[in-house]
Structure formats: structure tokens, C-alpha cells
C-alpha positions in Angstrom: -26.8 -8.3 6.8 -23.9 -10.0 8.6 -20.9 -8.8 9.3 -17.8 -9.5 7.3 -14.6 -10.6 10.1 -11.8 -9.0 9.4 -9.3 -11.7 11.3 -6.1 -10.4 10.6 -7.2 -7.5 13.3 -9.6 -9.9 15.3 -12.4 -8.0 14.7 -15.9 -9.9 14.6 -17.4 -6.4 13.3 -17.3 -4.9 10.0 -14.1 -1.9 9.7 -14.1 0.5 7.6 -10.8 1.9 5.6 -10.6 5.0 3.5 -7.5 5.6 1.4 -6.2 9.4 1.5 -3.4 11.1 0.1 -0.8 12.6 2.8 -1.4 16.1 3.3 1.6 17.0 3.5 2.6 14.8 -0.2 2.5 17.5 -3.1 3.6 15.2 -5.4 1.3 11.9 -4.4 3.8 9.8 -3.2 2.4 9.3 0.0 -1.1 7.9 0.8 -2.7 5.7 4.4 -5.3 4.2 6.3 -6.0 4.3 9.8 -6.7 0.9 11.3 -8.0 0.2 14.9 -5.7 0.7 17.8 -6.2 -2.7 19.2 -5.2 -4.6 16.1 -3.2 -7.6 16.0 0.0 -5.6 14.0 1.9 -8.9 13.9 -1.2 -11.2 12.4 -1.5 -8.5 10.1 2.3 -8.1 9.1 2.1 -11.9 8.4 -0.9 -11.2 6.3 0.8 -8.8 4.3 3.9 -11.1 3.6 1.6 -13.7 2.3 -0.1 -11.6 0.2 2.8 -11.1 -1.7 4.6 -7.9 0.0 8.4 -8.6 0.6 9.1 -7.8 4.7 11.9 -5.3 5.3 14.0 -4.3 8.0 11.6 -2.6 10.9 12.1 1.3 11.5 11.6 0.6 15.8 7.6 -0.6 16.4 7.2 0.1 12.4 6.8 -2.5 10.4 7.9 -1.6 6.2 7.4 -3.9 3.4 8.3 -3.7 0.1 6.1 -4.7 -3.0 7.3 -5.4 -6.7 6.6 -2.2 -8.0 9.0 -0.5 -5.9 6.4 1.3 -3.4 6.2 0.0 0.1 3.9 0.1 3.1 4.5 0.6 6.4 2.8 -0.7 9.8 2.8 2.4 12.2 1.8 0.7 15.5 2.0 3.5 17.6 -0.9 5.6 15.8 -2.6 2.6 14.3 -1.9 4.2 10.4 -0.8 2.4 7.6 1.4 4.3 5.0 1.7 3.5 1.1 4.7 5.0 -0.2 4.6 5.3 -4.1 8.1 4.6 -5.8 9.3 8.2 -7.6 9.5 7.0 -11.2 5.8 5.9 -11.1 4.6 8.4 -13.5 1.9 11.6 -12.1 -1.2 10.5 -13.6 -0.7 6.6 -11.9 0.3 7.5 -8.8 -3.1 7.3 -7.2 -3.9 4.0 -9.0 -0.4 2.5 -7.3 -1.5 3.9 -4.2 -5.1 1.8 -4.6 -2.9 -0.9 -5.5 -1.2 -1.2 -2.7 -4.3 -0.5 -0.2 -5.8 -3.3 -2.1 -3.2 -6.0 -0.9 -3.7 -4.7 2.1 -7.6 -5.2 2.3 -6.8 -8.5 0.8 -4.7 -9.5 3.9 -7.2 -8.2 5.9 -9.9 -10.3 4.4 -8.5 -13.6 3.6 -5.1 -14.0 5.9 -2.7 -16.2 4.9 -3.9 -16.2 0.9 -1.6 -14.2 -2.0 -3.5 -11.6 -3.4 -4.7 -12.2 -7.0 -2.9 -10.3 -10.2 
């Protein structure tokens, strides 16, 4: 089987991501990934704004984008985690399906760089 790149963190080998719920979220809110340490945070912030997130002011070494739904995910370089914040007025019961949402635009970027993420 070959690998699948992932060039948007200049891997050559296959990665991994799981999606999980903040711990610390009661009210599912809050979800992330962990990426690799070494990856390339601005070639992957691009990647994210051509998918279709909207770039928003950085938090220090963070980098936060919004999306049209009103959640937004955050780059957290220093730990290598990427956070999906649900927006508050997505109802309960679709909060974990805005959360996979928004991990999906970001496996998109990962995958194809540079390409908007389908509907």
C-alpha cells in the first residue's frame, strides 16, 4: 500500500488524526486533534484559508480561523493541537456533527493544499 503525503505538514508518511471532545467541554463545544510537532503551521494555516476558513486575528503563536457557521479553529503551535470550537447556538444533538465538520476542512487542507473544500 503506499502512503498517502500529507504536504501541508511535509510529511511523506501516512498521519493519523482522531477527533475528541475536550475533556474539560461539558457541553460539546470544544473538540481537537493533535498534529505532529514538526509541522509546517504556516503551510497549514494557508491551507486552511483556502479551504474556505476566514483567518482571524492570531492569539500570540496561535493561529484562529473562523468558518461560516460561526465555530472556529485554532492552530496551537506550541503543543502541536488543533482546537474546533463549536458556536453556542448550534443546537446539543449537532454539536458533534459541527465538530466533524470542521475537522473535515481540516483533513481536506491537509490532503489537497491550496484546493476549497467541497459543500
Amino acid at each position: 500500500m503506499t502512503a498517502t503525503p500529507t504536504p501541508a505538514l511535509g510529511e511523506a508518511e501516512r498521519v493519523s488524526l482522531t477527533l475528541y471532545r475536550e475533556v474539560t467541554c461539558i457541553r460539546a463545544l470544544a473538540w481537537r486533534c493533535d498534529l505532529p510537532a514538526a509541522s509546517d503551521w504556516p503551510a497549514l494555516a494557508a491551507a486552511l484559508e483556502a479551504a474556505g476558513l476566514v483567518p482571524r486575528a492570531p492569539l500570540g503563536s496561535v493561529f484562529r480561523f473562523g468558518s461560516p457557521t460561526g465555530g472556529e479553529v485554532l492552530l496551537v503551535t506550541a503543543t502541536g493541537r488543533v482546537q474546533f470550537r463549536v458556536h453556542y447556538a448550534v443546537p446539543q444533538h449537532a454539536r458533534k456533527l459541527a465538530a466533524e465538520r470542521l475537522f473535515q476542512l481540516l483533513v481536506y487542507a491537509l490532503i489537497r493544499p491550496g484546493r476549497p473544500c467541497p459543500p
